[in-house]
C-alpha positions in Angstrom: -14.4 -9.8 -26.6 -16.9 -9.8 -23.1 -19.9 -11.3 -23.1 -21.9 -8.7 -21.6 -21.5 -5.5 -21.0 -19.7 -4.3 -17.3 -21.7 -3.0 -14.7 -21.4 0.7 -14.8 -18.4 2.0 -12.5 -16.9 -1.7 -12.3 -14.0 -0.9 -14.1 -11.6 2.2 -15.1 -12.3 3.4 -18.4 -9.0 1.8 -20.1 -10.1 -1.5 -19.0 -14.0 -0.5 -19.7 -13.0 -0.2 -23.7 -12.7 3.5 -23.6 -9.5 5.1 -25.3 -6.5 5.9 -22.8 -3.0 7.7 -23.2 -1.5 5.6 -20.3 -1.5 2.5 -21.9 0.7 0.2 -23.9 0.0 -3.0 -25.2 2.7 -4.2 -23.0 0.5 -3.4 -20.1 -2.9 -4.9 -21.5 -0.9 -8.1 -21.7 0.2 -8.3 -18.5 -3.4 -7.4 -16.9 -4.5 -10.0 -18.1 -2.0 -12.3 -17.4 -2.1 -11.1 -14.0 -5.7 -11.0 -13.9 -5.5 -14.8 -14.8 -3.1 -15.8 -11.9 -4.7 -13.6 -9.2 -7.6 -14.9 -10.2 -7.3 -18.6 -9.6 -5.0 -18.3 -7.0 -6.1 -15.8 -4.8 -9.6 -14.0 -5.3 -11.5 -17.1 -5.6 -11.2 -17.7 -2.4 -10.8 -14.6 -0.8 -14.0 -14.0 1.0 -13.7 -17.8 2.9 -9.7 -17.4 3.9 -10.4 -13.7 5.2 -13.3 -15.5 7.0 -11.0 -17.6 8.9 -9.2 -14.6 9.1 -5.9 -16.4 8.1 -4.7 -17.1 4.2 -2.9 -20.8 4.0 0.7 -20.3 3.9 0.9 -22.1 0.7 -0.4 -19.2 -1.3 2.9 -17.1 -0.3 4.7 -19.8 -1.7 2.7 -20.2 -4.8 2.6 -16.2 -5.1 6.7 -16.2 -4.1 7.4 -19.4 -7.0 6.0 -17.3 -9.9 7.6 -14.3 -9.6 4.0 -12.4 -9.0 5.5 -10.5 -5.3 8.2 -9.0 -7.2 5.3 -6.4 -8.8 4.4 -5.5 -5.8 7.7 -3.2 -5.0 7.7 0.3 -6.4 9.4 0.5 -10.0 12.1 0.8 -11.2 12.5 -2.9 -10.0 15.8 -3.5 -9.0 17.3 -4.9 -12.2 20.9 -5.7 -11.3 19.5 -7.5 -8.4 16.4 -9.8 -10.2 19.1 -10.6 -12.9 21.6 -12.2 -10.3 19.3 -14.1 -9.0 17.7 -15.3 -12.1 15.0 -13.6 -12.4 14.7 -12.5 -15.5 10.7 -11.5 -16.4 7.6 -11.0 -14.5 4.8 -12.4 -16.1 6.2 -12.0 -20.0 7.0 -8.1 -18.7 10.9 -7.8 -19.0 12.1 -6.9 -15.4 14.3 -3.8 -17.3 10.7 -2.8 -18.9 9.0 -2.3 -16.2 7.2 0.7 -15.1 4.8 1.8 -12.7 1.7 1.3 -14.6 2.6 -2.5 -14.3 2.8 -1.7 -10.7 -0.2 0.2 -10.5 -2.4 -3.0 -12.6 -1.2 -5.0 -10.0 -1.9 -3.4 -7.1 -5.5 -2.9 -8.3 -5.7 -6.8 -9.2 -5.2 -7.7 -6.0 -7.9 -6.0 -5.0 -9.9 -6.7 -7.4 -12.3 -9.1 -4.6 -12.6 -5.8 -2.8 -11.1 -7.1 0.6 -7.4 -5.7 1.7 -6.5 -8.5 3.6 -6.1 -11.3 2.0 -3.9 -9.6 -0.8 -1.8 -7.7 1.9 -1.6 -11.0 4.0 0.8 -11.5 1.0 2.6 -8.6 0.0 2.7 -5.4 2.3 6.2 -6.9 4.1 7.5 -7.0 0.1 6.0 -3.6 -0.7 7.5 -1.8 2.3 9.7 -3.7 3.9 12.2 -4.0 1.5 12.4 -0.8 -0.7 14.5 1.0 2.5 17.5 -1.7 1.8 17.1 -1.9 -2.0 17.3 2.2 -1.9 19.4 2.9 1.0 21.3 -0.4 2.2 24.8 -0.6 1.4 26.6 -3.2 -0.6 27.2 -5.7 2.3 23.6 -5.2 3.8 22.2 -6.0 0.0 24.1 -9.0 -0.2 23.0 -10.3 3.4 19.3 -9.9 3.4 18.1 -9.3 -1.1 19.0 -13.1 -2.1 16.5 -14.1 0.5 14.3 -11.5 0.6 13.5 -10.8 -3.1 13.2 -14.7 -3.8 10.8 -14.9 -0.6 12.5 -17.2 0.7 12.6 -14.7 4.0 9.8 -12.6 4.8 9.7 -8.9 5.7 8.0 -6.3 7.4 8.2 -2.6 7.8 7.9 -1.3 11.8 7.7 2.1 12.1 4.0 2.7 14.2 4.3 2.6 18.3 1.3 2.5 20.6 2.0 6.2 21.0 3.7 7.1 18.0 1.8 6.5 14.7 1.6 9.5 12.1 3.8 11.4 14.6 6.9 9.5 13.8 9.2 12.0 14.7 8.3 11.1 18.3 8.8 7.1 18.3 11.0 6.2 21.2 12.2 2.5 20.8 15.7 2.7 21.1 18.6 1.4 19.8 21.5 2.2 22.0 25.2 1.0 21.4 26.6 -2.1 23.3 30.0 -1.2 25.3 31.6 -3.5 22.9 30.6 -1.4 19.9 29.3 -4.5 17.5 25.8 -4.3 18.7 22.5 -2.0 18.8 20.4 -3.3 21.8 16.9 -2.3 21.0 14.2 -1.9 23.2 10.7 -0.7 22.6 7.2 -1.5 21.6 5.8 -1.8 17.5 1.9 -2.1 17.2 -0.4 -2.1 14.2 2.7 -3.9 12.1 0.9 -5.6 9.0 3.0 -9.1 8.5 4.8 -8.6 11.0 3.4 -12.3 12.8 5.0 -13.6 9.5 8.3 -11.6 9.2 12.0 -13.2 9.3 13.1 -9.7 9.7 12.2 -5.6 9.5 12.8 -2.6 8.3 12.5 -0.4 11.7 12.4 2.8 12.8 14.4 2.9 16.1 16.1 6.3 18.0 19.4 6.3 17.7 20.2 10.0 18.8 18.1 12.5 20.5 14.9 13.5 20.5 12.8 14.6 17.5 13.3 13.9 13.6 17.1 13.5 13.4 17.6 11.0 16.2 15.6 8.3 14.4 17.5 5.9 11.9 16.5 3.0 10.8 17.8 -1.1 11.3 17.3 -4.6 9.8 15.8 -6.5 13.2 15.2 -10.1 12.9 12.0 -10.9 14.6 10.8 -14.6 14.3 12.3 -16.6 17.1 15.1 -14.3 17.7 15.8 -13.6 20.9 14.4 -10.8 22.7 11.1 -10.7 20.1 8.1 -11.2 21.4 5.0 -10.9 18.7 1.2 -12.0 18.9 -1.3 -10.8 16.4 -4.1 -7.9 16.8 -7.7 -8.0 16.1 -8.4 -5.1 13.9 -11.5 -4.3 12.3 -10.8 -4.8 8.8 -8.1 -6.8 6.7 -8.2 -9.0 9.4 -6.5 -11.5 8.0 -3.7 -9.3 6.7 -1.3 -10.5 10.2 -1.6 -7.1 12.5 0.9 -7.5 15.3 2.4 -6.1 18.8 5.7 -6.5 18.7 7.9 -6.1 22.3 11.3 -6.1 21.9 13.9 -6.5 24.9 17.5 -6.7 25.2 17.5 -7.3 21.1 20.8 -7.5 20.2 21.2 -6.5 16.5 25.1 -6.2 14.7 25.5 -2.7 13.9 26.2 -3.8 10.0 22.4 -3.6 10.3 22.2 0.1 10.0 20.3 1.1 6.7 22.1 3.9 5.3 23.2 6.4 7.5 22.6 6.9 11.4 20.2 10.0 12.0 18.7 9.4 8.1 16.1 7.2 8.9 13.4 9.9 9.0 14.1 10.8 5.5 14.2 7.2 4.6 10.7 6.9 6.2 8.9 9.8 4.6 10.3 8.5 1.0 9.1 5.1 1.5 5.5 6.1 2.5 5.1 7.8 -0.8 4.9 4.1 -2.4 3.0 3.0 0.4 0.4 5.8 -0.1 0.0 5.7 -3.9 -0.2 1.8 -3.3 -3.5 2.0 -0.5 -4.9 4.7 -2.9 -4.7 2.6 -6.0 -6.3 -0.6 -4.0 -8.5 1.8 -2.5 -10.1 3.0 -5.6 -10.5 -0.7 -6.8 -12.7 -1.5 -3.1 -14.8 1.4 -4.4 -15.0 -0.2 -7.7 -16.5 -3.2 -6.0 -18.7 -1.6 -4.0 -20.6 1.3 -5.7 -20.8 -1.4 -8.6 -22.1 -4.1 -6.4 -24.6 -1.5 -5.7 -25.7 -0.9 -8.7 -26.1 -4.6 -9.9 -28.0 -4.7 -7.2 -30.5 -2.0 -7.4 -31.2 -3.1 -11.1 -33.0 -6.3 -10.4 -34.2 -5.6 -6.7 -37.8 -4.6 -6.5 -39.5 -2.1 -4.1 -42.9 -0.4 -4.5 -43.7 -1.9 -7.5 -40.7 -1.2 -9.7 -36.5 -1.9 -9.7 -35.4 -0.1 -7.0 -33.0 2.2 -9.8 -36.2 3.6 -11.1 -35.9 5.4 -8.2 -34.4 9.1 -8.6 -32.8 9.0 -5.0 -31.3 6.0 -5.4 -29.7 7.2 -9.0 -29.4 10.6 -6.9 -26.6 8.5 -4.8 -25.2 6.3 -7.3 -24.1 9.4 -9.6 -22.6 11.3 -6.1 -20.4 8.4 -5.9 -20.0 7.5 -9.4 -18.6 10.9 -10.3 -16.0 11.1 -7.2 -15.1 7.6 -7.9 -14.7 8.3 -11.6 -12.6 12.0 -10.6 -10.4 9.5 -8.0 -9.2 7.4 -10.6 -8.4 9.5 -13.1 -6.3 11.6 -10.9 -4.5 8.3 -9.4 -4.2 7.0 -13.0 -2.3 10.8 -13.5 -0.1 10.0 -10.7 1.4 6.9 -11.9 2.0 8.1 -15.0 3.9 11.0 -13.9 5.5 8.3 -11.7 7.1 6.3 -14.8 8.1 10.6 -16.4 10.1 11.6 -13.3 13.3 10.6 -12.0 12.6 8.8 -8.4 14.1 11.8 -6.3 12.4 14.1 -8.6 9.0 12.5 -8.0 9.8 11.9 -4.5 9.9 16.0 -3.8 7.5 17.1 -6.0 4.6 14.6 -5.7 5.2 13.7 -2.3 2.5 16.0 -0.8 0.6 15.2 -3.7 0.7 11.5 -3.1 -0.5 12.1 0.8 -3.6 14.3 -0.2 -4.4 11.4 -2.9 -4.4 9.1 0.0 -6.3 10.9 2.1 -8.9 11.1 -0.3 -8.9 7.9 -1.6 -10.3 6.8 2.1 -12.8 9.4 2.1 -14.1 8.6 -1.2 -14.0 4.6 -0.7 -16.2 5.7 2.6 -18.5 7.5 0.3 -18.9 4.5 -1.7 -19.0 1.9 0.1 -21.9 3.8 2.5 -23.5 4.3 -0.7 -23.3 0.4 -1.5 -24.7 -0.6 2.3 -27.9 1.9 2.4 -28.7 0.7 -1.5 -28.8 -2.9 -0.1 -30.5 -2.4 2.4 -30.8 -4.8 5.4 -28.5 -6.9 2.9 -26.0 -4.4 3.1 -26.2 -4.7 7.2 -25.8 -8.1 7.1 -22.5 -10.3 7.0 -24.0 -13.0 4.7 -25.7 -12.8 1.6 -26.1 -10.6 -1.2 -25.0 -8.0 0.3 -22.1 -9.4 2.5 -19.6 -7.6 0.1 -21.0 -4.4 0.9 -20.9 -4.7 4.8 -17.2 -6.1 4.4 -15.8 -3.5 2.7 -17.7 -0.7 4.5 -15.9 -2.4 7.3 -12.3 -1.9 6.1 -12.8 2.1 4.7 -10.9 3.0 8.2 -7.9 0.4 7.4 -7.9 2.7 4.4 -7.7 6.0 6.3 -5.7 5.5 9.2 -2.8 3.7 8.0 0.0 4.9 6.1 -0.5 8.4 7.6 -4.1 8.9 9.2 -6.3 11.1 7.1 -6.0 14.5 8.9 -2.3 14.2 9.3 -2.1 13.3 5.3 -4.5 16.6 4.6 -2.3 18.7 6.4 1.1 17.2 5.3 0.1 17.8 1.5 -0.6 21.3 2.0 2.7 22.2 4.3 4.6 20.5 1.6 3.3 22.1 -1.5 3.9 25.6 0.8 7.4 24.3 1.2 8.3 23.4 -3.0 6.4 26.9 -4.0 8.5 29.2 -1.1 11.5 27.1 -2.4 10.8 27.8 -6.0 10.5 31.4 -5.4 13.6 31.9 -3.6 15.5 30.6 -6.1 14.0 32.2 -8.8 14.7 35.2 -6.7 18.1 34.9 -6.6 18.2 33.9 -10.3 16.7 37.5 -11.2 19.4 39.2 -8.5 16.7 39.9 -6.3 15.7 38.6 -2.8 12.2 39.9 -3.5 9.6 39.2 -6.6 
């Protein structure tokens, strides 16, 4: 039992002592258990490593030794591959068990402290990187790369973004041209914005292969660290600065054509089904960073004194606190919706008709973490302005809202995307219910 009651809006209702559908006793156990180990290995000193703008490497490896960067891929986890390689259970949770809620309570554990980048210092090169050879690697590419890759005993990154390619991916134009010998891609080109990359043994990349536009891309497994040809340095970014953001020029790189994920030409598809984890991931950890703020806020306006009285005495300030409170609130319950429907429908199932979905719930995951976390820097005042203090939290996060809305698909993109696609699944539907009745016409 707590010893005091939470702060209002500091935690989602489940975990708040509220009743909830969603939730089995198999995933109270392991939020706490996680809770515990991100906790002590991770959040209590968040604020100094993304300070020094670097995490010690020895965290990966106590993350990689327990098992706790497995959660971090989309579920279904690979069973048949966790069992061969003894790994049997994540945190009590049986790997065949798990769903996407236990997903879900992880991702918002790790950003429980409010700051991206030390939690994606650690697993955005697990949570993206991989999935394209777990879903769409043959048997041979599995059996090079998942032994070392799911027991992080190799890192990973995903490289899709160019310095003029981001959201317009169908337009990337590193290439990846046969050698006249026929065993090679040789890959040239430029990657920027690519989270662990600094880090990464190897990567999931988006490379043309063909022509122009969406059917010339495909993708490749390209080592990177000291292989030749690879050149990386890390970026400067404003936010989750210590999540490893890095340029990545790559000339001459010779790369065996048994590196192919899937098919040649595919790698768009391959792409746009990957970002739906990526997208319901930032939105889950996006929600949690408004968590932290709007409640920092609040803690903070109960004891802080203006004009005689606690500054929540005040009807303006309550006037802001309920804005955000009630979009933060409607945010959560929607992504909470999502996952569930996640662990209901089949992957390609979920993959078609939430994929839109998944991109609008992005999008306005940022602009409600902007809402909040402007909310939590005007409530603290010159506090909130200030990178020390009580209200250092506030200013930090208000810092990282655009690493929230920009990557993964910037905002605008996302807003359009969701509605283009739900266009797409309804004309779709009614042609075929259409030709169902006999008719071309309803």
């Amino acid at each position: 039992m707590q010893s005091k009651p939470f702060v209002p809006f500091s935690e989602p209702p489940w975990l708040a002592g509220l009743p909830s559908p969603y939730y089995s006793e198999s995933h109270r156990r392991w939020q706490r258990v996680c809770n515990e180990f991100v906790t002590e290995h991770l959040h209590k000193y968040a604020m100094d490593w993304d300070l020094e703008e670097t995490v010690p490497d020895h965290v990966f490896s106590d993350f990689a030794e327990a098992n706790m960067l497995i959660p971090t891929l989309p579920a279904p986890l690979p069973v048949e591959w966790l069992k061969k390689l003894g790994i049997h259970d994540v945190g009590g949770v049986k790997v065949e068990d798990w769903d996407y809620i236990h997903t879900a309570i992880y991702a918002d554990e790790m950003a429980r402290s409010g700051l991206a980048g030390p939690s994606g210092s650690l697993t955005v090169g697990m949570s993206f990187g991989v999935p394209p050879i777990i879903k769409f690697g043959n048997e041979q590419l599995q059996e090079r790369f998942l032994p070392h890759l799911l027991t992080c005993k190799k890192r990973a990154c995903i490289a899709i973004t160019e310095p003029s390619a981001g959201s317009d991916v169908a337009n990337i134009t590193t290439t990846a041209g046969k050698s006249d010998c026929g065993k090679y891609y040789i890959v040239n080109g430029t990657k920027k914005w690519i989270t662990n990359g600094i880090w990464a043994d190897v990567s999931a990349m988006a490379v043309r292969t063909g022509g122009p536009g969406a059917s010339g891309i495909s993708m490749l497994v390209v080592p990177l660290k000291g292989y030749p040809g690879v050149s990386m340095r890390r970026i400067k970014v404003a936010g989750q600065v210590s999540a490893g953001t890095t340029f990545i020029e790559l000339d001459e790189v010779k790369v065996p054509v048994e590196n192919i994920i899937g098919q040649e030409g595919m790698g768009m598809r391959y792409i746009m089904t990957n970002f739906n984890h990526e997208r319901l991931s930032i939105a889950i950890g996006a929600t949690r960073q408004a968590r932290v703020a709007l409640s920092s806020a609040f803690e903070y306006v109960m004891k802080r004194e203006a004009f005689g009285q606690p500054l929540v005495e005040q009807a303006v300030v309550r006037h802001r606190l309920a804005k955000c409170g009630a979009e933060l609130e409607s945010l959560s319950a929607w992504v909470e919706q999502f996952v569930y429907q996640m662990t209901k429908l089949p992957r390609q199932v979920a993959d078609v008709e939430l994929g839109g979905l998944t991109a609008l719930a992005k999008a306005h995951a940022g602009r409600v973490l902007n809402e909040c976390a402007q909310c939590a820097v005007l409530l603290f005042g010159g506090n909130g302005f200030t990178r020390t203090g009580q209200g250092e939290i506030a200013e930090r996060i208000y810092r990282e809202v655009m690493g929230v809305r920009i990557p993964g698909g910037s905002e605008d993109v996302l807003l359009d995307l969701a509605v283009r696609q739900l266009l797409k699944i309804y004309q779709a539907k009614t042609k075929a219910l259409g030709k169902e009745q006999g008719s071309p016409k309803l």
